[in-house]
KEGU-149382 format. One line per 5 residues: their letters; for each residue x, y, z of C-alpha. Coordinates in steps of 0.05 Angstrom, whole numbers. Example, Ala and Ser with C-alpha at 12.3 -4.5 7.8 and 13.67 -1.06 7.14 Angstrom:
2
AS = 246:-90:156; 273:-21:143
END
This chain:
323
XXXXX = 763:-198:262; 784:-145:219; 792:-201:159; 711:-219:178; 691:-156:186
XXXXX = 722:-130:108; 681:-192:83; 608:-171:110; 616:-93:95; 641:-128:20
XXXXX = 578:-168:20; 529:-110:41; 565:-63:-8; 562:-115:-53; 487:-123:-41
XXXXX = 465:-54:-54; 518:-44:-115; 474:-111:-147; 406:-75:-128; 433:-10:-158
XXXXX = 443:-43:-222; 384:-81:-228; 429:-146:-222; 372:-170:-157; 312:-144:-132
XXXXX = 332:-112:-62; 289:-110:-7; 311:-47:40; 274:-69:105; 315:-143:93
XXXXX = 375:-92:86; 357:-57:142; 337:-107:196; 404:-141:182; 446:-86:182
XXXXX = 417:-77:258; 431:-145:270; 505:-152:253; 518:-80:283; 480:-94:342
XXXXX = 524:-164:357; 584:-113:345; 566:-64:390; 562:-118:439; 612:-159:429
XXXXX = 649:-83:441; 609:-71:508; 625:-137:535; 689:-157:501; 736:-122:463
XXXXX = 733:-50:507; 747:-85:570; 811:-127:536; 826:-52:519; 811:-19:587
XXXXX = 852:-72:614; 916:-71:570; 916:7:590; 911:-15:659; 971:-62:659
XXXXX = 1017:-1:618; 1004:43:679; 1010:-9:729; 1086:-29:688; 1096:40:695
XXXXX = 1076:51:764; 1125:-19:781; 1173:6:753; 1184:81:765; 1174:52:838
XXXXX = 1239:11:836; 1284:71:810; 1252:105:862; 1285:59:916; 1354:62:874
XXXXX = 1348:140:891; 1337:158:823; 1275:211:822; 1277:228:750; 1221:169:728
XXXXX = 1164:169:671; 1093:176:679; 1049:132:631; 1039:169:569; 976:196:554
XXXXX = 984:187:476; 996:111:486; 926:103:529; 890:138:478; 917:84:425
XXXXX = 906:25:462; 832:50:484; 823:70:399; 770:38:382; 792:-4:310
XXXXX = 767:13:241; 726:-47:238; 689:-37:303; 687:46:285; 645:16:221
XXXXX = 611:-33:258; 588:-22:331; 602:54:326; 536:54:271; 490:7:311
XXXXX = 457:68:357; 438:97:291; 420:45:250; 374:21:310; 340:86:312
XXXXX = 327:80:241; 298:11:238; 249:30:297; 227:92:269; 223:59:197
XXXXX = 192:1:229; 143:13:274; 131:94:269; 139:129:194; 169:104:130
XXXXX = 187:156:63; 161:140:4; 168:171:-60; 111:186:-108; 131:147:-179
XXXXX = 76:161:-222; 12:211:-234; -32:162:-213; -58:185:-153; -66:265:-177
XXXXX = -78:316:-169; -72:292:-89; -5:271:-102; 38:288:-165; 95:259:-187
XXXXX = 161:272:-141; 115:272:-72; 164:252:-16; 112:230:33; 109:199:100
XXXXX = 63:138:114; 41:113:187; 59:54:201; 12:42:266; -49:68:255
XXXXX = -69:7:224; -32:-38:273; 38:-52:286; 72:-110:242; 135:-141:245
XXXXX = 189:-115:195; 208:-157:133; 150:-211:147; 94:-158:157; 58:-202:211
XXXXX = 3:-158:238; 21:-156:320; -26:-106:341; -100:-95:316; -98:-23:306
XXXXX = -155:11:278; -189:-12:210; -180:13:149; -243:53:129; -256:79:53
XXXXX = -222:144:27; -161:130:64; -90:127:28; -61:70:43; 7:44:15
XXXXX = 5:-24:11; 55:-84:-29; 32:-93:-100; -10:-167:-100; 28:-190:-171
XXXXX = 99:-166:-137; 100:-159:-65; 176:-124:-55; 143:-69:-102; 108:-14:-57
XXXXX = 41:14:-83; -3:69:-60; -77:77:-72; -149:100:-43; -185:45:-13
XXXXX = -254:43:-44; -280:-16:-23; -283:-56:53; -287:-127:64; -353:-143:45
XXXXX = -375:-77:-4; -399:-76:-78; -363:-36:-116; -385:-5:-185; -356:32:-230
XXXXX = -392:40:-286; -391:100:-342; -338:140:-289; -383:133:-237; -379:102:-166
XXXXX = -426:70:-129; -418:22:-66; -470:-21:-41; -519:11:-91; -510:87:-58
XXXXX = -474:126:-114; -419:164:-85; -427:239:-85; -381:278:-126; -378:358:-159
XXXXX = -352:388:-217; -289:432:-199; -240:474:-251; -212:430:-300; -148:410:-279
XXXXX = -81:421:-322; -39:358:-319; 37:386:-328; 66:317:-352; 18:307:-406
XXXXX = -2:386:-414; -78:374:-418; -138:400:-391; -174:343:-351; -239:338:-319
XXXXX = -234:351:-237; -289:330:-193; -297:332:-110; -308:264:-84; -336:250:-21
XXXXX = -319:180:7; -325:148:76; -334:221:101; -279:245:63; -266:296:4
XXXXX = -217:294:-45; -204:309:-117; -206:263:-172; -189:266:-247; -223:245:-310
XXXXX = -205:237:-381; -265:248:-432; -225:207:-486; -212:147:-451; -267:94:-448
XXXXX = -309:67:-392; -297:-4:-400; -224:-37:-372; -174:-58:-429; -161:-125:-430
XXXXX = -205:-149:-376; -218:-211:-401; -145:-242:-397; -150:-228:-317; -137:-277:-275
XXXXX = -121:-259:-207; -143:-284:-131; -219:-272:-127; -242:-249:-201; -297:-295:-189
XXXXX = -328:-239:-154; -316:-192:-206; -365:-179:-274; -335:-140:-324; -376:-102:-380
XXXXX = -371:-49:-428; -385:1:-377; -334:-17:-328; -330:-68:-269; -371:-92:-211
XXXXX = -335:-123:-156; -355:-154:-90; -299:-147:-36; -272:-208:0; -259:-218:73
XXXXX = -196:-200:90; -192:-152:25; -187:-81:6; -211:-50:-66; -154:6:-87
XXXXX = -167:56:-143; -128:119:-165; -149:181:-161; -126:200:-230; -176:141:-241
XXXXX = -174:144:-317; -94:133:-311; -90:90:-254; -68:10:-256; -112:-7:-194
XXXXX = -158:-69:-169; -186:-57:-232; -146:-90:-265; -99:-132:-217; -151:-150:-161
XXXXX = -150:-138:-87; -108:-126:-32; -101:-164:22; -97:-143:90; -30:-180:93
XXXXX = 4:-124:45; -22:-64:84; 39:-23:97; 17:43:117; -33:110:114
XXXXX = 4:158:80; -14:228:104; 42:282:97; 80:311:44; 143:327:72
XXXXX = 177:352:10; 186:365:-63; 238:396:-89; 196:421:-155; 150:457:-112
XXXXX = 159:469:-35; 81:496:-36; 74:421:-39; 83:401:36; 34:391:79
XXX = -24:338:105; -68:312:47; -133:273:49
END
């Protein structure tokens, strides 16, 4: 076993040494759910198997002992050993290989449920989505609100409540689904969205927003435009950028699932959600790669609601809820 056991903890290692690299793409929750797995056959293959074997060979060293001290004992000699204590505390050791194995599965199973089913960290890669989250962000995302799903596969097993428009939602990326993407859902299954000349409208009613301080964006060290939005009940902040057009760059090599329902123009785009669909946009939305320009989400890919900021190491004043 301990042969077997050097070859899977070489093949995880291997694994993540591969992903760290670049040499594969890894997919954690994979990691994750299979880690618990082999640990979990471990640990019981321990409960059931190997401890007793263990319990028992310290049995049978006491009961030798017992045997035999009881013999000298009739041959008058009184001077006899006891079973030493040393010796039952090596044959009750637990090996290396199950110390690595079944000694981890409590904690790796409390990690994969709370991954799984509760919260999952995320880290903020981009400025995409400021100023409500900046670069750095570690944040936390629910991952029942929406319904439970089944790690790995994502299956939805639980309805949950629906996703409703100014949420922030973290969701796998359409074109790459083991890349992790977070956004502000716009759009519902069956909404118009426009945005045309930086301004939002859905099903004809343009969405309210005010002018607020320009906003100084520390990456690129320039003053941007910061408005108030209020969406699906909601207010948050959102960024524009005078210099950059209205109308999406290179819109007409799309081609993703459901640009039928899309017209694009010189004054920006015009989508109508599909069943089963979400519309995603940035809040930085003049520096945001969003539905815009790679389609919609579907409800398949939901992940989470991220809603907490639970640290950032450039600025502690950082954590805390968001909207």
């Amino acid at each position: 076993m301990a042969f077997i056991t050097t070859l899977v903890l070489a093949a995880f290692a291997a694994y993540v040494g591969a992903w760290y690299f670049n040499a594969i793409e890894g997919n954690f929750a994979l990691l994750l759910f299979l880690a618990t797995v082999v640990t979990g056959l471990y640990w019981l293959a321990e409960r059931f198997y190997f401890l007793p074997r263990r319990e028992q060979a310290a049995a049978k060293l006491e009961a030798s002992l017992t045997e035999r001290n009881a013999r000298l004992s009739e041959q008058g000699i009184k001077q006899v050993d006891t079973a030493d204590a040393k010796a039952s505390e090596r044959l009750l050791m637990q090996p290396w290989w199950l110390d690595w194995t079944a000694g981890l599965f409590p904690v790796i199973l409390v990690v994969f449920l709370l991954r799984s089913f509760l919260y999952e960290p995320f880290k903020i890669p981009s400025g995409s989505m400021m100023p409500t989250l900046l670069t750095g962000d570690l944040i936390l995302v629910n991952k029942f609100t929406y319904g439970l799903r089944l790690p790995v596969i994502n299956t939805k097993i639980t309805d949950g409540t629906p996703l409703a428009r100014g949420d922030v939602v973290v969701f796998r990326y359409p074109p790459k689904p083991s890349m992790d993407y977070i956004k502000r859902v716009v759009g519902v299954p069956g909404d118009e969205v426009a945005y045309l000349n930086k301004k939002l409208t859905i099903n004809g009613q343009p969405v309210s927003k005010e002018s607020d301080a320009d906003y100084l964006d520390g990456e690129s060290m320039r003053l941007l435009k910061q408005y108030t939005e209020n969406l699906g009940g909601k207010q948050h902040k959102i960024l524009n950028d005078e210099t950059t057009p209205s109308y999406v760059p290179g819109a007409s090599g799309f081609n993703f699932p459901g640009i039928e329902n899309c017209r694009y123009s010189v004054e920006g785009v015009v989508c109508k959600v599909p069943a089963g669909n979400y519309f995603m946009m940035g809040d930085n939305r003049d520096n945001s790669a969003d539905s815009r320009f790679w389609g919609f989400v579907p409800d398949k890919n939901i992940v989470g609601r991220a809603f907490f900021v639970w640290m950032n190491f450039g600025d502690l004043g950082r954590i805390g809820p968001f909207q």
